[in-house]
N, C-alpha and C positions, 0 to 999 in steps of 0.2 A: 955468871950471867952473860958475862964478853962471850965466852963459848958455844953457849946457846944462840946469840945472835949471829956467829958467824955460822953454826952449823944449816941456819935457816937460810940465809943467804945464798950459801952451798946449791941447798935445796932448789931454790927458786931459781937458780940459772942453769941447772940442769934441766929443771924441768921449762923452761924456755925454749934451752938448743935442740932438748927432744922434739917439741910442737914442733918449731920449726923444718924441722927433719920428718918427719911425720908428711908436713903441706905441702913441703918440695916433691917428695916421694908421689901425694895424689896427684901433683898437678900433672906431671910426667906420664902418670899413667893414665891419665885422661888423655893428654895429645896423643900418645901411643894407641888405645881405643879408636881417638877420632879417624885418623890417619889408617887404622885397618878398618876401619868402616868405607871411608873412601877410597880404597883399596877396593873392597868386595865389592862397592857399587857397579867400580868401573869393570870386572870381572866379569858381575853379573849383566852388564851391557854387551860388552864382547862376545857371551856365551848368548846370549840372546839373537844377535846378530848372527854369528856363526849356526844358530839354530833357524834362524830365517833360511839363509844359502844355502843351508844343507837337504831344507822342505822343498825349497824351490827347484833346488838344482836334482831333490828326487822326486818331485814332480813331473820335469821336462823329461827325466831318464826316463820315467814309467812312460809317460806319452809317445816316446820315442821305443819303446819296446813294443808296445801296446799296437803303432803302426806296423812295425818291422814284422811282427807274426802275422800280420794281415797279406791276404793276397797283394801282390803287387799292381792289379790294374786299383783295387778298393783303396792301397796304397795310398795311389797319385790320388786317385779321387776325395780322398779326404782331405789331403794339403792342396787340395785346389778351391776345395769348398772352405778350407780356414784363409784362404789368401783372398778370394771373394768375398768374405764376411769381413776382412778388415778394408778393400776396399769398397765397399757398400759403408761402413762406419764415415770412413773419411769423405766420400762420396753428400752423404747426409746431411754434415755438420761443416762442410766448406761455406763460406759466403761465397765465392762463386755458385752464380746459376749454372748447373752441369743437368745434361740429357743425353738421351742418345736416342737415335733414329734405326727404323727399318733401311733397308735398299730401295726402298720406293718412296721414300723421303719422309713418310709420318713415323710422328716423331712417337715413342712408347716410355720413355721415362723421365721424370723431372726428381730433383733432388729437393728437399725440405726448401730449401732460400728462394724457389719459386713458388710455393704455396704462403710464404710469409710476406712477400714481395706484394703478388697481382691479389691477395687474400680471396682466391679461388680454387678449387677443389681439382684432383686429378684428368677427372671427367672432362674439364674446362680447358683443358690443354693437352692431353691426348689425341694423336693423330691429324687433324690439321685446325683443328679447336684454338691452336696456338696463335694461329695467325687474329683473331683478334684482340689480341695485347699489344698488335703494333697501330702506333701511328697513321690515321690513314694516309698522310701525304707520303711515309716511307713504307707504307705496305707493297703497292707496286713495284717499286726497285728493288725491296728485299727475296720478294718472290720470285722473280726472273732469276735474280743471281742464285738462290737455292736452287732452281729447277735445269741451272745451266750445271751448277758443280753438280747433281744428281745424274746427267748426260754425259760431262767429262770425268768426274771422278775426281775431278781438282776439290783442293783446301774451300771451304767457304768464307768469306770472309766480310762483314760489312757494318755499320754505325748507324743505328737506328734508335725511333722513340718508344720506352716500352710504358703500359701504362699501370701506374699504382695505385694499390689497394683505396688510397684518396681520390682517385680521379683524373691528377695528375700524371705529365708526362716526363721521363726522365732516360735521359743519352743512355743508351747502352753499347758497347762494342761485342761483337758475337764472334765466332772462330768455331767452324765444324771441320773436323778431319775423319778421312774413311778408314773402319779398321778393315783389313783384308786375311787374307786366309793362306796359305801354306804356296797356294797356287799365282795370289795376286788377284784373286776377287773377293770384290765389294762383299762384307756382310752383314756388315753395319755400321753406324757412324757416332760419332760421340765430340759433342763440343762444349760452349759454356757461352755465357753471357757475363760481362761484367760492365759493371755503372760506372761510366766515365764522367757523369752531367757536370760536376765541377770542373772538372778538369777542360771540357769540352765550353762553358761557359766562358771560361777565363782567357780559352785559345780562339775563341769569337771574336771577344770584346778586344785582345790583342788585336785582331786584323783589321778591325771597324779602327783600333786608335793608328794603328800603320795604314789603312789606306785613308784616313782623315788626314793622318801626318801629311801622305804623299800626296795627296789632293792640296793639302794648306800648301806645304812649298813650292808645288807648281802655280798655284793660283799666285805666289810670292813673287816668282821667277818671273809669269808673266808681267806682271803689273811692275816689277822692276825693269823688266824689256821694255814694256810700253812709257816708261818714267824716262832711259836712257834715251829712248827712240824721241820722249819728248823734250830732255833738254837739250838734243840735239839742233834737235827746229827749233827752239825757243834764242840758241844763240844763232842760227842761220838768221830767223825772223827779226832779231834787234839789231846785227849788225848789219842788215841790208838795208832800211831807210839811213843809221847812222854813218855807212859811208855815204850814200849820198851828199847826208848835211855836210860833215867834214869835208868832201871833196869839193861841192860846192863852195862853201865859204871860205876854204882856202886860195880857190878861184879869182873870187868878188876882192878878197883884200889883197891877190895882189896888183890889182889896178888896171890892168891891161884890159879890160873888158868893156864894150860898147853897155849904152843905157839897154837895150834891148836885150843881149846874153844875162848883163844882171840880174833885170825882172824875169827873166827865165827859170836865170838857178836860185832866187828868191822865192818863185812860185813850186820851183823842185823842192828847195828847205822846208817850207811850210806841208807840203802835201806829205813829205814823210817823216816829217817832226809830227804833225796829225797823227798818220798810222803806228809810228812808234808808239805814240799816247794810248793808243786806241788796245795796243797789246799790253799796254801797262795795267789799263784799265779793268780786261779781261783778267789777266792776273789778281789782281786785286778785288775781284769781285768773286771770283771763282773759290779766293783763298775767305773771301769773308764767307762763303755760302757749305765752306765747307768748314769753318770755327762755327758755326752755328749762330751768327751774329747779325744776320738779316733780317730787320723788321721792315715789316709793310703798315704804309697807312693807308688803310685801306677805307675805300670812299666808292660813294655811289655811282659809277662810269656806265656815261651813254658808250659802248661799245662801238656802234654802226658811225658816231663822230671821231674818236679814238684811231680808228682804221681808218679812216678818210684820211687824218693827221700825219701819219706814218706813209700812206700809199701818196699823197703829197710830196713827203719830202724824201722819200726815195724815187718819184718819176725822174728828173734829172739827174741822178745813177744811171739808169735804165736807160736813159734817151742816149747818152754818153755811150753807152754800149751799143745803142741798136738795139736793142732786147724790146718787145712790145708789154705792156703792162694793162692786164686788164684787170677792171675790179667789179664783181658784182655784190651790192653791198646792201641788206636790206635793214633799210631808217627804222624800220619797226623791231628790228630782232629783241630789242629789248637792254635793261639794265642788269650789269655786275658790279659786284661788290670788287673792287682791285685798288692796288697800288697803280694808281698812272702811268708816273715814272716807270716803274719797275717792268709793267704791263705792254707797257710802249715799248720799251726795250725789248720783250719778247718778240713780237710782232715787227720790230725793225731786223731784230737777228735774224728769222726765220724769211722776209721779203729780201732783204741784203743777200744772206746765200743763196739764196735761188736766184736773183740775177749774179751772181757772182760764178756761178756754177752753169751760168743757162748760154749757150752761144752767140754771137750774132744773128740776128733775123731770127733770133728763137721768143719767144712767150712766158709770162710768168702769169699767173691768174690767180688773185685772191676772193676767196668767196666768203660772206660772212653771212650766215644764217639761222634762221630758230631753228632745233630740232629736239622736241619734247619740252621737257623745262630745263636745258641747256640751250648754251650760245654757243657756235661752233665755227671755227674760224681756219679753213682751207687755204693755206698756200701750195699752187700745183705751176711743175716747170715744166720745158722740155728741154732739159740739158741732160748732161754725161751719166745720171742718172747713179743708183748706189748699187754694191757688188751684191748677192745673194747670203755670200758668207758674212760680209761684212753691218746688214743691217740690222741686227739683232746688237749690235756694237755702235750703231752711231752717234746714242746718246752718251758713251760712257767717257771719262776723260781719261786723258792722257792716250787716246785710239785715233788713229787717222787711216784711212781710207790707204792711202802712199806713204812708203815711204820717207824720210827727212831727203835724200838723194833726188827723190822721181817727184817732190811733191809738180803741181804747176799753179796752186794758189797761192798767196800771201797767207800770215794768219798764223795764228796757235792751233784753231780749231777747237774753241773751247766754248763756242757759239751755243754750241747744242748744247752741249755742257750746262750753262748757264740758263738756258729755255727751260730744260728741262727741271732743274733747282727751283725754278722761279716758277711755272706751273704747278708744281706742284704745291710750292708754300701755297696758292690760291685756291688748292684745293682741288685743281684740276685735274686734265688728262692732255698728252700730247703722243700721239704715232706717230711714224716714221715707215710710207711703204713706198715700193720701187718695183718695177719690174725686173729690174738687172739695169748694168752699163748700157747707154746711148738712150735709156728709155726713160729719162727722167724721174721725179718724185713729187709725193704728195704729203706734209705734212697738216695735221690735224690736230688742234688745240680745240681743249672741249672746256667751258667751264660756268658753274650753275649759274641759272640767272633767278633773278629777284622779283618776286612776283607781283608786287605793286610800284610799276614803276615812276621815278622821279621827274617829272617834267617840267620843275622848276629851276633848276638849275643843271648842270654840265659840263663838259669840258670846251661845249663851241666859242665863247667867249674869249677862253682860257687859253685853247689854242691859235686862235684868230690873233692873239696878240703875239704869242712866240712867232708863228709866222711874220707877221711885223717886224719883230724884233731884226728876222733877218735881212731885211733889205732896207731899213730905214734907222739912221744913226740918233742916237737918241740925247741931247746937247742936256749938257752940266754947265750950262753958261749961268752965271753967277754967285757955285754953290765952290767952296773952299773946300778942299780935302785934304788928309794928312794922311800921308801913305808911311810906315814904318818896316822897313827888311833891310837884316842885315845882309843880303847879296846884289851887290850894286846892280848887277845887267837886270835883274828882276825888278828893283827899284827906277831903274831910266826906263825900262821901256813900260812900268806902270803909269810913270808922268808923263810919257808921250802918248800915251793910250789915250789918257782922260784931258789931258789938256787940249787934246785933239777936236775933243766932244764940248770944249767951251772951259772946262774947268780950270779954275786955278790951284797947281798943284805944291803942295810942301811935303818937302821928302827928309826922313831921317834913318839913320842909319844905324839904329837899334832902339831899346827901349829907355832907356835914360835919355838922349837926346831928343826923343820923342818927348816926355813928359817934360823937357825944359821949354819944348817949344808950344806947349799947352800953358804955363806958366803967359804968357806976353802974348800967344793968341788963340782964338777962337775958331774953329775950322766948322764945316757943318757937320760933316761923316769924318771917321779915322776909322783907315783900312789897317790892318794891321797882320803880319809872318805871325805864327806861332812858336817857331824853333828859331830860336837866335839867342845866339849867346850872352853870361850873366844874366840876365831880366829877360825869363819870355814873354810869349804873348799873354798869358795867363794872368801873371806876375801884375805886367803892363796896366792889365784892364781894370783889374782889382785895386788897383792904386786910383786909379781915374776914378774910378766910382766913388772912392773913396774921399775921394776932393769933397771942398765946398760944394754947392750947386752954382752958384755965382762964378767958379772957378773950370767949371765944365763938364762937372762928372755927370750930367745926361746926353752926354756928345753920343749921335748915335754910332756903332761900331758894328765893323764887317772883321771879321777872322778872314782874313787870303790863305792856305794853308796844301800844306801835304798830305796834311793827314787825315784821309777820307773814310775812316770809320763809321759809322753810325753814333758806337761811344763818341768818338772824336767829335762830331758836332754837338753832342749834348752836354758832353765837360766847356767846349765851349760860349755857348747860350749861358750854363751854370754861371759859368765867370764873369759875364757880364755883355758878350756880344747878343746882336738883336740878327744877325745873318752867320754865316758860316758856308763860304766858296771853295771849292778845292782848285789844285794847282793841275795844270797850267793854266794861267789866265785864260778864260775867254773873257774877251772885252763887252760885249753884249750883254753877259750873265752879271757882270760887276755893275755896267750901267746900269741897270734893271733894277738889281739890288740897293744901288743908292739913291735913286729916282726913288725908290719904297722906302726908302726911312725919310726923305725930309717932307714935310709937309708942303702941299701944295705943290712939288713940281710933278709932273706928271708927262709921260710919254709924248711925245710929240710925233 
């Protein structure tokens, strides 16, 4: 039985290694298979290819035999006719537009990109049919320049608009050259067209931003010319009344000087402590008008009174000069809508330069008259008159007529300047014309009038008192005032101002000593700095108000102040002042203003 079981054993693992041997064997012969398969593929590509070269290459032989037994002139002529058909192919299918012309300039052939181009037919461009695909504003110049290279035999060459299939116009550049002949004559031509429009767009718009550029930093250069030209005069203009003061007053203190030289260089320090003011002002006004921060309040103005006002208080200017003043003024012209102030101020700038600029024994003429439904108001001189070049520039700032070196007036010259800003916030108009030098000028301020006008009221009242104001002092005799600045010369000479006028003055020398002396008394008005150190004006008033009422927080208050904004007086008012003055004092203006806050005194 043992022997049986092993003979079977035997069995089975022979017949195992045989399988085995058997699998190994097919798989071998399967990779072997595969491998001559890929083998014979690549063969059969090789030979396939090698059968291409060999059709091709006895192709060309046969065509090359097939010539070679041809006569020799049928020859050339058949590889001329094969070298003409391949360039007629390329010819065809180029996007260049290609043609060619006769000797007498019409044209006989267009390639395919001209019929897909203008989407017109052979017919539509043959011979000089061409010509209308161009542009007509470059039809003209295109066809001189064809008819000249036609005469010289020169390249053609030029940039024109062609027109497409849409309607539209589109750059092209064109290029014709002559073919010539054995001899050097013309016997035909052949050129192309090709579309530049982008490119041609791009190299536009480049030169429009380069001659913009060049234009912006010239206009930059000038106006930085005109800026150095003007803080030039700006420091000539401040340090010429400030040495006066300085030299005067070092004068005065040192002692040696009679009562009469005194009041001399006393009356020199004020007239150019004024003009310096007067350039500050201009500054200052110029610089608000150009923040955009000028409001007008604007009221119903008898105009024809308004002028009267102004040509008033500019005749003793005028008489001082010798200059004659006339005014023709008509009471009827009627009512505008203006700022007073502001309005007056035009009309003083505008009568002021004209005698300023007019000679002795010369004339200055304001005329104010209706003229449609405007008011129009003529100031005409006869002074040094304005240059030709220069009048289209008078109004502009930072321009002057001369030089900082040659001027020979006082001034910024920011007059006009300022006229012109302000006329126009009213919605106006003002010119500026001239004959030239020695032949004076006439300006013209134009501005709508109102068509039902107010005859109840006015400025004649209004101004009857300013004029007052000026020649008749106006007494604070038994009104108490508290004056608060911290800079002592500005605080003595506000006490002597108003004590002068009757008042009794108390002075503090900022805003806590101020409010101690609210505490123990009673004053009528309290003027008061705005800028002064710890507690300003602000600070100051806001406390007062803030008092009892028993204690005096309805005292009424004036802001005295530097700061001449428009904001600047209305943060003021907000805080608690019922007035708002700027610096430097005038005395008049202060009177005026505290005479209106207490009850019951009144102008004298």
């Amino acid at each position: 039985m043992l022997k049986k079981d092993n003979e079977d054993a035997l069995l089975r693992s022979v017949a195992l290694q045989t399988a085995q041997t058997i699998l190994r064997a097919r798989l071998q012969a399967e990779r072997v298979l595969e491998q001559a398969k890929l083998d014979l593929q690549d063969k059969t590509r090789q030979l396939d290819h090698s059968l291409t070269i060999l059709r091709a290459t006895s192709t060309i032989e046969k065509e090359r035999l097939e010539f070679r037994k041809m006569p020799v002139h049928l020859y050339q002529e058949a590889y001329k006719r094969k070298a003409a058909c391949r360039t007629c192919v390329v010819a065809e299918k180029t996007p260049l537009k290609i043609f060619t012309a006769r000797v007498d300039g019409t044209k006989d052939y267009f390639n395919e990109s001209w019929f897909e181009y203008a989407g017109v037919g052979l017919g539509k461009l043959v011979g000089w049919a061409w010509v209308d695909l161009i542009h007509t504003e470059d039809r003209e110049e295109n066809l001189k320049r064809w008819k000249q290279s036609l005469r010289t035999g020169e390249p053609f060459s030029v940039e024109s608009r062609l027109r497409h299939v849409t309607g539209s116009y589109r750059w092209h550049s064109s290029y014709v050259v002559p073919i010539r002949d054995a001899v050097g004559r013309i016997w035909m031509w052949t050129g192309y067209c090709m579309d530049i429009h982008e490119t041609k767009m791009k190299t536009e718009e480049l030169e429009r931003s380069l001659a913009k550029e060049r234009e912006t930093r010239k206009d930059a250069e000038r106006v930085n010319h005109s800026k150095d030209e003007f803080f030039a005069m700006l420091s000539h203009e401040l340090r010429n009344p400030l040495n006066a003061i300085l030299g005067w007053s070092q004068l005065i203190l040192q002692g040696t000087m009679n009562s009469e030289s005194v009041r001399k260089g006393i009356e020199t320090i004020e007239r150019n402590a004024r003009i310096q003011n007067k350039l500050i002002e201009d500054l200052f006004e110029m610089s608000r008008i150009n923040a955009g921060k000028v409001t007008l309040e604007l009221l119903r103005i008898d105009l024809s009174s308004l002028t009267e006002v102004v040509v008033d208080s500019a005749a003793p200017v005028a008489e001082a000069k010798k200059v004659r003043l006339r005014k023709i003024i008509d009471s009827e012209v009627g009512v505008v809508l203006a700022d007073q102030n502001r309005f007056q101020q035009v009309l003083w700038n505008l009568l002021s330069n004209a005698i300023k600029f007019t000679p002795e024994e010369g004339e200055v003429e304001i005329h104010v008259q209706r003229v449609g439904s405007r008011a129009e108001v003529k100031v005409k001189d006869s002074g040094i008159g304005i240059k030709r070049e220069f009048l289209p520039h008078v109004f502009d700032r930072f321009r002057q007529a001369d030089s900082p070196a040659s001027r020979q007036q006082i001034g910024l010259g920011l007059g006009l300047a300022i006229v012109k800003e302000l006329v126009l916030l009213h919605r106006g108009t003002v010119i500026a014309e001239s004959d030239g030098e020695g032949k004076g000028s006439v300006f013209t301020v134009s501005l709508p009038l109102i068509q039902h006008r107010d005859t109840g009221t006015g400025i004649e009242n209004q101004t009857g008192i300013l004029l007052e104001r000026d020649d008749t002092p106006l007494p604070l005799t038994g009104l108490t005032l508290l004056v608060i600045d911290d800079e002592r010369d500005s605080l003595e000479f506000a006490k002597k101002a108003l004590t002068k006028q009757g008042g009794t003055v108390i002075i503090a020398g900022g805003a806590a000593e101020g409010l101690e002396i609210l505490k123990a008394k009673r004053p009528d008005v309290i003027i008061c700095d705005i800028s002064m150190p710890g507690k300003n004006g602000y600070q100051f008033i806001r406390e007062v108000r803030s008092m009892p009422k028993n204690a005096g927080s309805s005292t009424p208050a004036i802001a005295l102040t530097g700061f001449a904004r428009p904001e600047d007086r209305t943060k003021a008012l907000i805080a608690g002042y019922q007035k708002h003055i700027i610096k430097p004092l005038d005395t008049l203006k202060l009177i005026a203003a505290v005479t209106a806050l207490v009850p019951g005194q009144s102008l004298s």
